[in-house]
Structure formats: structure tokens, C-alpha cells
N, C-alpha and C positions, 0 to 999 in steps of 0.2 A: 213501805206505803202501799197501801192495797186501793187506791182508787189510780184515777188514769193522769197519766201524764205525757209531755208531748215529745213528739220520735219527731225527726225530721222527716217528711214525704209523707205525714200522717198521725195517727195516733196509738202510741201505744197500749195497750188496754190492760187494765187491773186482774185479778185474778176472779174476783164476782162477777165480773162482767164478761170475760169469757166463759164461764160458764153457763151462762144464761144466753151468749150467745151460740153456745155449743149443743145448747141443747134445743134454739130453734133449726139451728142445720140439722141434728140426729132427726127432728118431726120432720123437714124437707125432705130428706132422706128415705123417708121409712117404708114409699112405696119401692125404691130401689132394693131396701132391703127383703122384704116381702116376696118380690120376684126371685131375688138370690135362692130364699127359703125353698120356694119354690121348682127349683129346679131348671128355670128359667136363663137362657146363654144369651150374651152381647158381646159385639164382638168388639174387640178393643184396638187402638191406636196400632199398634203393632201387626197386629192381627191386616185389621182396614187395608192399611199399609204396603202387604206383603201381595196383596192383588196388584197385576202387573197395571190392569184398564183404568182403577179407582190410583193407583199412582201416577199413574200419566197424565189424567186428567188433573190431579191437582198439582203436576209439575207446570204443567201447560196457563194451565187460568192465572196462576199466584207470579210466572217467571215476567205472564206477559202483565201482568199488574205492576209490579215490583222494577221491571225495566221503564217506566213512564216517568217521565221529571211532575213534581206539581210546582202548579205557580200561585200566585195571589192576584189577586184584583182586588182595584177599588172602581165602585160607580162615583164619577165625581161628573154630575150635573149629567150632560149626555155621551160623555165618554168614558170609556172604560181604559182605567189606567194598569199597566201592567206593576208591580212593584218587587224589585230586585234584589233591591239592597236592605229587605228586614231578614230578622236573625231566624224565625221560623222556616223560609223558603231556606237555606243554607243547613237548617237540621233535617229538613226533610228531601234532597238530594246531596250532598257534600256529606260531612261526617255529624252525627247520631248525637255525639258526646257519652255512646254508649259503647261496649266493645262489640256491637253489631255492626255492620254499619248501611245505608240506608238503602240499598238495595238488600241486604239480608233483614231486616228489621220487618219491609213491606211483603215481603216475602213470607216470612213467619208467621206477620198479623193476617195474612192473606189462608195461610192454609191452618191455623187453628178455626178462623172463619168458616170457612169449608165444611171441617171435619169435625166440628163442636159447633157452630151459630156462634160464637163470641173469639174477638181479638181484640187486646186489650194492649194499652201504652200508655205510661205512666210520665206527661210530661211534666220535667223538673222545673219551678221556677224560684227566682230569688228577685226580693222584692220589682213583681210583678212582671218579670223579663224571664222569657222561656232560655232555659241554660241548656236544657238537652232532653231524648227521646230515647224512655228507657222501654223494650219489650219485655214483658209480662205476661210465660206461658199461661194457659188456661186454665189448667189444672193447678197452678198453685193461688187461684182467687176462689172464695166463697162469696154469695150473695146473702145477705141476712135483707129481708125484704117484710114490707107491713104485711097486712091481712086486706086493706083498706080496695077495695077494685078502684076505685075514683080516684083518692088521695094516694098515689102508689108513692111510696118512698123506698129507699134502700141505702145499706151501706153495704162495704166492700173490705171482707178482710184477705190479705196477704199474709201469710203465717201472723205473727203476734200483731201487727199495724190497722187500725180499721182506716177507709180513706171515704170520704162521703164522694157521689155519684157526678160531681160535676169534676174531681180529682183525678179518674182514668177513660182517658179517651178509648171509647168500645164501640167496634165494626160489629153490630148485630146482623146474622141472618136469621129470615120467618119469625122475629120478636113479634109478639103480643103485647107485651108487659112492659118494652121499653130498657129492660133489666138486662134479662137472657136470651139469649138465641136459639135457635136447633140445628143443627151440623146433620149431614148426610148418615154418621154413623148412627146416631137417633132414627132419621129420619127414614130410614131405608134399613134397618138391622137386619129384620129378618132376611133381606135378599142377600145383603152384606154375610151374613153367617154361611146359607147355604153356597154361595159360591166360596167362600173360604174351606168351607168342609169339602168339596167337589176338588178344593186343589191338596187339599188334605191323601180323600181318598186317592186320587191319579198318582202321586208322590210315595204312597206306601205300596201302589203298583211297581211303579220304580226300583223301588229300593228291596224289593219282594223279588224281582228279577222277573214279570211277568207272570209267576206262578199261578194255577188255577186255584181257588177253593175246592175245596170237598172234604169226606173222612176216608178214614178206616174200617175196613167190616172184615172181622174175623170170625174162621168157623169155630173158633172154640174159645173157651173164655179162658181171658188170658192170668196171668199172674199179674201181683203188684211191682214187680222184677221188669219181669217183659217188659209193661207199661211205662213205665219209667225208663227203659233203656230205648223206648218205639219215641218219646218223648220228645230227647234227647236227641234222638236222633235226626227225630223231624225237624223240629228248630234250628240245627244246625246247617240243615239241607235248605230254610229258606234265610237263612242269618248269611250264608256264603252261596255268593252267585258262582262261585268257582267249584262249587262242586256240585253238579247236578244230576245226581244218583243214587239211589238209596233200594237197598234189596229188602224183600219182604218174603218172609217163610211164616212158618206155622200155619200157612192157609191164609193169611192177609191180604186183604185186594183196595184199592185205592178206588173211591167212587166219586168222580168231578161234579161238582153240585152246579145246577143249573144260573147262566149267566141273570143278572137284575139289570131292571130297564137302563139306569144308571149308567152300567160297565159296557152296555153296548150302544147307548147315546151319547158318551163320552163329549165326544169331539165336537158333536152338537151341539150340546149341553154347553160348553167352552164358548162357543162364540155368540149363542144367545145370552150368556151372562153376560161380557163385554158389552154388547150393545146394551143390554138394560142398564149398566153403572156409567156410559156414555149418556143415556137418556136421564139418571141421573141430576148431572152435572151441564143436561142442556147442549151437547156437545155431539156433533157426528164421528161415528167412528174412523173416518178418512182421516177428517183432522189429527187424531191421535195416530192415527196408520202414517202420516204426512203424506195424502196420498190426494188432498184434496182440490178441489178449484177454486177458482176463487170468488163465485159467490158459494159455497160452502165455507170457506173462510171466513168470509167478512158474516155470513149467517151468524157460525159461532160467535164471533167475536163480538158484534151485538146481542145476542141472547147470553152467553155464558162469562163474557169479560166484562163488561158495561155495566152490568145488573151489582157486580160487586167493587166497581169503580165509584158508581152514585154512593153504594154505603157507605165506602173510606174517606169520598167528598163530606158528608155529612157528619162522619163523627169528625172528622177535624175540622168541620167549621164550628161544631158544637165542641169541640173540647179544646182549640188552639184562640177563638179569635176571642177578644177581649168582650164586654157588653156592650161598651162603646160601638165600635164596629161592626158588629153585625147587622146592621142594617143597610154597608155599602161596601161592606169585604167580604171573600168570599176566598177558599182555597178550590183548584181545579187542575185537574189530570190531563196535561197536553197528550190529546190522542191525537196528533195528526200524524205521526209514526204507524202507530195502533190501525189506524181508518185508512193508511192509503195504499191505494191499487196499483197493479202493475202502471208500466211507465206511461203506455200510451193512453190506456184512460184514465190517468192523472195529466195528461198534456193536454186533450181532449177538453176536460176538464177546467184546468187554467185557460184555453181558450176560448170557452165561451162567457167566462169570470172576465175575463178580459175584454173581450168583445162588447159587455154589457155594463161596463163599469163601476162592478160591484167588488174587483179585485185589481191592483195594481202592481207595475212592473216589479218591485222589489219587494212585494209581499208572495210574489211569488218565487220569487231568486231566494226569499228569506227560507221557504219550505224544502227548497232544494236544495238550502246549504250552498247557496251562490253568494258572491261578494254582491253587494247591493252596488246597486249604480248611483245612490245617492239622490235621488229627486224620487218622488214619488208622485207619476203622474198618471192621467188621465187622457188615453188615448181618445182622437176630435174625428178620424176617421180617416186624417190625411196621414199616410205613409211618411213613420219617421219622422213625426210632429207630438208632444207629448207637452202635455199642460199637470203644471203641480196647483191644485184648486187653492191651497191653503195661501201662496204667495203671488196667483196668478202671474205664475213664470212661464215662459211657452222654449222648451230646450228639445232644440233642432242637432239630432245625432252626426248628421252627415256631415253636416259644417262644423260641430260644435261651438253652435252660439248660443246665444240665452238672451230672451228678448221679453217684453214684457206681453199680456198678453191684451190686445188690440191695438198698443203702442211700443215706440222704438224704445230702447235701453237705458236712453233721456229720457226720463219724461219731462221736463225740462221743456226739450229740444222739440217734445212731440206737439206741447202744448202751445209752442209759442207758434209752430208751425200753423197749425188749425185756427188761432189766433188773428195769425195776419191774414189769414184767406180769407176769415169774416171780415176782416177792415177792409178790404175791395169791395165789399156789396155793402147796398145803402138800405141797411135795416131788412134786409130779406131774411126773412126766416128759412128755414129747411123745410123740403116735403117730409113727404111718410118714405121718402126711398133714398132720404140722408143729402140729397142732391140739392143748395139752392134754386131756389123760384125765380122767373125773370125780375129783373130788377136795374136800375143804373147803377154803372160801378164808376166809383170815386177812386180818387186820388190815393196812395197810404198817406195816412197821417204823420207819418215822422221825413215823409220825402220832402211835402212843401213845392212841389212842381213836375210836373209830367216828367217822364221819363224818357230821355231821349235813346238811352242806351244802358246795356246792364254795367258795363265801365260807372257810366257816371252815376247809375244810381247807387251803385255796393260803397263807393266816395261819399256819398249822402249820408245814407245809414248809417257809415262809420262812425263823420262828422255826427248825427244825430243822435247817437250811442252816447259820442265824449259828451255831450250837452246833457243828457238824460243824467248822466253821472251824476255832474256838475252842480244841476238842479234839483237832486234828490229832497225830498222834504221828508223830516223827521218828525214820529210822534212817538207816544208814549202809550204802552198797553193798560189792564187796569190794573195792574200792581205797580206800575213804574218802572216798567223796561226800555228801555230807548228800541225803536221799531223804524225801520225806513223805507219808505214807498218806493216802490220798482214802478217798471212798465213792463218787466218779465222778470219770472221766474228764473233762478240759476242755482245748479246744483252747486255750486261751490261761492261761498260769500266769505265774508268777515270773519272771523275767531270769535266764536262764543254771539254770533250777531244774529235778529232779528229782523226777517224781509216782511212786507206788508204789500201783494199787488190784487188789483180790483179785477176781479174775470170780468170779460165783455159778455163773457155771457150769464151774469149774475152771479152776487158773491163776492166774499173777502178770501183769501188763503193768505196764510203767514207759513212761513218756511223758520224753520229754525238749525241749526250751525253748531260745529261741534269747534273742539279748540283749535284742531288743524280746518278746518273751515267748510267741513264737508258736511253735506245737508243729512241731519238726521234726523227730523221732522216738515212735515204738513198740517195743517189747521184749517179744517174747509169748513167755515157757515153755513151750506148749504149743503142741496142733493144735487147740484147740478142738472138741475129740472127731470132727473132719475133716481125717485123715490124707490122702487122698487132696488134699485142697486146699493142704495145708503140709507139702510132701515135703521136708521140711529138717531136719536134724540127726539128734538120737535121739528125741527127743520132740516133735519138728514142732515148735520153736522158731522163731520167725523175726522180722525187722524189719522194719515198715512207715516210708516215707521220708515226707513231709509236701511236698507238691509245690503253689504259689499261684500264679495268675495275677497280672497288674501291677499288680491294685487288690486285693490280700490276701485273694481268694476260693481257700480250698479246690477243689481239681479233681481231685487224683489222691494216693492212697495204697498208692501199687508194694508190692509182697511180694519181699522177700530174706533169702537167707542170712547172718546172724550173720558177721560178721569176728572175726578173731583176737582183734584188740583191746576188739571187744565184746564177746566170751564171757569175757574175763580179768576185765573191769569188773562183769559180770554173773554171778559165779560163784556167788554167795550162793543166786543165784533156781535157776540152774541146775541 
């Protein structure tokens, strides 16, 4: 069958239709061939190669590429999520699924980039899940591409297989076209050749044993015999450095022909090349001497490692991420390896990140390969006082305790506190400096008579407490939950039960109870006459979550927004 049918990883192609694809490559071609005609040298991969500067440089740019983990992200709303556990991040650091693997793989695509404009990778997938990340030298892809400037299209043939352009993921460098790239040996041939010809000539110096040029001048003309035996002989004198003497009769005298600028600016010649194939590749020649400092370092490394970071970022987010996701996933090269300075101005550094709290304790223990300390706070200015913002946990190193932050560990215990201190003043509000206004102070409410002594009043309260019990009154939520009226809050109630108390100072909270009886909910109607702190609903409504360490200690009471299903349950209060 002579028309096309389908290869795995692409299309296999008929025999008319290679040839018509053959013969748009032979027109691609044809200025190539033209120059050949011409007489016209380029110097080749091997050739490039065999220069020490032009090898160092692209050991250097591709090892430090190629050593960099990438990762994923997704934008979700105003955070950016890191994500670990998909099968892409795992092909592109862990293994390839190719026999590369994935430090040799970026490595590869890094330095055909380089030294061609294009690095090419062919990922495999089955039904619509990437299986693995195959390299595909450069020299074994053509491009069959339209005529169209606007409309550019193209496909991609691999020996017989053609694979359309969304099929291999390609690191273009100086593209125009979107297509093809141009690589240094393009791009620079000619300076490329004559230094390869310069280590040419120096090497036949070598291997010459330093001999000089010149000829032969004889007084008399010689025979075919002579000639041939003077030949022979000479050859043999610069073919073996071990023998360095050769006698001349019949009147023959040797005449040393005048040195060229070349042979006597040799050495000069030598290290002006160097720096120009550094200049190249954007790179000082310390850096490659390893002789540099370190803003010469970090120079290069943003001008000559970065510039080819963003294009390996960009073809795999064009070639890896789905259609779906690209508009909140993104793949990206952890340069914090790559980017950082010696030790002290990296500490330097975390310290004013610190200082300013735009960087937190175990995000920078994370940089350093330190074991995190597990909270992630936000130093307040006091020494050995650290606030986690996410939990309002305030965790004191010295002591190690964990408190909440503007209140005790109960909140509970903090509230009932603040509570009874309003029940001694008679309707007095607070100033602006948190203090009660003068006022007469009353009796507490559950005493029932002046206090003669803290003896008899703590008797009181007690008494007062068991009656509070006693006379609890029961209702009922709006779905039907049995709910029971407190006079305080308590962290630990009923199995599975339902508190109901009236703040004094405006507002309902319902506490809610887990099966061992420990409070794993709050339900506040209100803002607590602090709108700005409870930016949630219409009336600053909101839920606090009940968060325990592994020995049933209180640590953190999060503030959230009311769910659906909470506000249905809670309509009564609401």
C-alpha cells in the first residue's frame, strides 16, 4: 500500500509522499549546496568541538542547566501551589523512561541548543498520560515547513515517521520562524573556522618538530634521480623528529623563508580567540579559567545560564502541559542552587527577609537544607516570640509553649475571664485605650450577695455553677438539633452535643463537640463589634475550627467563612 499509515509516535509516510517531501528539503537545501559548490568551508560538530574555549563553554552553560530540578505549579486563586506528585515532574528529575536519563537527557537538549538553535524531545504519551521523555538528536529531524510568512506551519520528519509540531517538544535558540533555531556554529562559522584552522596550523608545528619553512637552491640542475632521492630524503627528516640532519652536496644550500604574521603572533592570536568564543556564549573568560569572583559569576550566570533556562521553561510548558492548564500551570527551574552567593551574603540576606517579613523561619531552614521547626512564623520584634499568621499561634522557644495570639490557650478560659470583668461594671463601655470608664460597680451576677471573703465566694460560684447545670434550657437549631444554653463556653461538653451561650457583649456562639467531647467547632453571628477582623458574610459571621496537638492540647483556633451547609443549620441565629 502506497499511501500513509500510522507508526506509533507519528506517522508513517507512503512512498509519494516522501518524495515530494524530499524534494521540498533538496529546495531547503539548495543554498547549502551552492556554497559547497563553491568552495565554501563550515566547520562541523567535531571540528566546533575540538576547540578547548568553545568546549568549556558549552560544558559549563548545559552541566549548570542540566544539574537544576524543575517543578510545577499551579495558580490556584492567590496562591501558588507547588505540585509533586504528577508524573511529568518525576520524568523530568528521576528517570526519563528513556535510556538517558534526566540529567543526561537536559544536558543533550542543552548543548544541540547551543551548537545548532534547536533541542528536540519527543514526549511519549498513552491515552493522554505522558509515559516518558525521549531525546532526539538534531541532526536526525528535518523540517518541511509552508512558504506562508503569516500562516507558518510545519511538520517534522524523523527518518521515515513525520510528527506534526505540537508532537516534539523544541528548545529554539534566535528563532524567527517558531520552527528552527541558529546554534553558534551558524552563527559565528567564520570565526569558528579560523580558529580551528590556527589550532590546525600550531599542531602541524608540533608534529613538524618546529622545523622552519624554506627550499632548496642548487647551483646546477639537478637530475630526475637526485630529485627524487633530495625528496625522500627531506620528508623523512621532517616525518622523524629523531633524526635531525640531513647533508647536502652538489652545491645545495637550504634558504629559510621569511616568518608570516600568524607564526609570529601565534600566542596572541591563541588568547584573543578564547575571549572572542567566550564573548560568544555571553561568558567571561575567568569563569571558564575558574578564576572568577563572584559577581563575575553570578554576571555569567544571569546573562549565559538564564537566557537558556526561560527557553527550556517555555518549550515544556508548550510541549508538556495539557490545553486545559495552561492558563494556571506552569513548569519552572529551581534556581535557588544556581543564584546563591557565598554564605555571608546569603545570611545577610535572610536577615533582612526576616527582619521584614517577607521571608519566614523555615523557609529559610528549607534553603539551607535544615530540618524545619515546624511552625511558620512571623517574627513581632520581641526576642524569641514567633507568630504562625495562618493559625494565630504565638510559639515562645524558650519555654516552649504555644499560646494563642492575644489570648491564653483556653480560649474558653480567656473568654469567660474578660466576661466576668464586664459583669462588675454597670453598662460601662471601654475607652479608646481598652480601659473601663468610671462607672458603679455591681455585685456578680451569679454571687447573689457581697462578698465577704474569697473562701466564701469560690463556695458560691461552685453552688452557682451546680444550679447553672441544673437549669440548663434546651432548644433546637434550624434543622432540628437539640442545642443547650450555657452561661460559658467550655472546651469539652457532651458527645456529639451542641452549646448555645449569649456574648455580653453582643451575639450568639454555638460550640460544637466531637464524639470523645472535645470542642471542634465555633459559630459566631457576629463581628464582635470588629468588622475589620471578621470580613465574612453580612454581619461578620464566622467559624472558628478547634485544631489539637498529639497529646489533646489546644494550639490553634483558624477563623473561616460559614459553609452552605453551616448557614442552613444555623439559620435561627443567623
Amino acid at each position: 500500500m502506497l499511501g500513509q499509515y500510522k507508526f506509533k509516535g507519528g506517522e508513517k509516510v507512503g512512498v509519494f509522499q516522501r518524495i515530494r517531501e524530499k524534494r521540498m528539503l533538496d529546495s531547503n537545501s539548495l543554498a547549502t549546496t551552492l556554497t559547497a559548490m563553491l568552495g565554501a568551508e563550515k566547520i562541523t560538530e567535531t571540528e566546533a568541538m575540538n576547540i578547548p574555549s568553545l568546549a568549556a563553554c558549552v560544558e559549563f552553560i548545559s552541566s549548570k542547566v542540566a544539574e537544576l530540578p524543575i517543578k510545577l505549579y499551579c495558580e490556584c486563586g492567590d496562591e501558588t501551589q507547588e505540585l509533586t506528585d504528577d508524573k511529568r515532574v518525576s520524568l523530568l528529575n528521576d528517570s526519563t523512561g528513556d535510556l538517558l536519563d534526566c540529567y543526561q537527557l537536559k544536558k543533550a537538549v542543552v548543548r544541540d541548543y547551543l551548537l545548532f538553535g534547536n533541542g528536540y524531545i519527543y514526549p511519549e504519551k498513552r491515552r493522554n498520560q505522558f509515559v516518558s521523555l525521549r531525546y532526539v538528536k538534531q541532526n536526525n529531524v528535518n523540517c518541511v515547513k509552508n512558504s506562508d510568512p503569516i500562516f507558518k506551519k510545519a511538520d517534522f520528519m524523523i527518518y521515515d515517521r513525520k510528527f506534526r509540531d505540537d508532537e516534539l517538544i523544541r528548545v529554539l535558540r534566535s528563532s524567527t520562524d517558531g520552527v528552527t533555531g541558529t546554534g553558534v556554529i551558524d552563527e559565528a562559522n567564520e570565526l569558528l573556522t579560523v580558529i580551528y584552522k590556527t589550532m590546525i596550523f600550531e599542531k602541524n608545528l608540533v608534529v613538524n618538530g618546529g622545523n622552519k619553512k624554506g627550499f632548496l637552491k642548487s647551483a646546477r640542475k639537478l637530475s630526475d634521480e637526485s630529485m627524487e632521492s633530495l625528496r625522500n630524503a627531506w620528508n623523512k627528516l621532517y616525518s622523524n623528529n629523531g633524526n635531525n640532519m640531513m647533508l647536502l652536496n652538489d652545491g645545495i644550500d637550504f634558504k629559510e623563508s621569511s616568518n608570516t604574521s600568524v607564526e609570529m603572533q601565534l600566542n596572541e592570536n591563541k588568547k584573543a580567540n578564547n575571549d572572542y568564543v567566550c564573548e560568544i556564549f555571553n561568558l567571561s573568560p575567568s569563569v571558564i579559567a575558574g578564576t572568577a569572583n563572584d559577581e563575575s559569576y553570578t554576571t555569567a550566570i544571569k546573562t549565559a545560564v538564564m537566557p537558556v533556562i526561560r527557553a527550556f521553561e517555555t518549550a515544556l510548558n508548550q510541549g508538556l502541559l495539557l490545553e486545559s492548564e495552561r492558563h494556571r500551570h506552569y513548569f519552572a527551574f529551581d534556581t535557588t542552587e544556581l543564584l546563591k552567593g557565598d554564605i555571608l551574603k546569603r545570611y545577610q540576606a535572610y536577615q533582612i527577609g526576616l527582619a521584614n517579613n517577607f521571608l519566614q523561619a523555615d523557609e529559610v531552614r528549607y534553603k539551607e537544607d535544615l530540618k524545619p521547626l515546624g511552625f511558620n512564623f512571623i517574627r513581632l520584634g520581641l526576642q524569641d516570640v514567633l507568630l504562625d499568621p495562618k493559625t494565630n499561634t504565638i510559639y515562645t522557644p524558650n519555654t516552649n509553649q504555644t499560646t494563642m495570639f492575644g489570648q491564653n490557650v483556653n480560649q474558653q478560659v480567656a473568654d469567660s475571664m474578660i466576661e466576668e470583668t464586664e459583669q462588675r461594671w454597670d453598662g460601662q463601655r471601654r475607652e479608646s485605650n481598652g480601659q473601663f470608664g468610671k462607672g458603679k460597680r455591681r455585685r456578680l451576677v451569679r454571687s447573689g450577695a457581697k462578698r465577704k471573703n474569697s473562701e466564701k465566694s469560690s463556695k458560691r460560684l461552685e453552688k452557682s455553677d451546680k444550679n447553672d447545670i441544673i437549669k440548663e434550657k434546651k432548644i433546637t437549631n434550624a434543622v432540628g438539633h437539640p442545642v443547650k444554653i450555657v452561661k460559658r463556653n467550655e472546651i469539652h461538653g457532651e458527645s456529639n452535643g451542641i452549646t448555645q451561650k449569649e456574648n455580653s457583649r453582643g451575639g450568639i456562639e454555638r460550640n460544637y463537640y466531637d464524639g470523645n467531647g472535645n470542642q471542634i467547632k465555633q459559630v459566631s453571628n457576629n463581628n464582635h463589634g470588629n468588622p475589620k477582623k471578621h470580613p465574612y458574610g453580612k454581619n461578620g459571621e464566622h467559624t472558628h475550627d478547634y485544631i489539637y496537638d498529639e497529646n489533646g492540647n489546644l494550639i490553634g483556633r483558624p477563623m473561616r467563612e460559614l459553609t452552605d451547609e453551616e448557614r442552613k443549620e444555623n439559620e435561627d441565629i443567623l
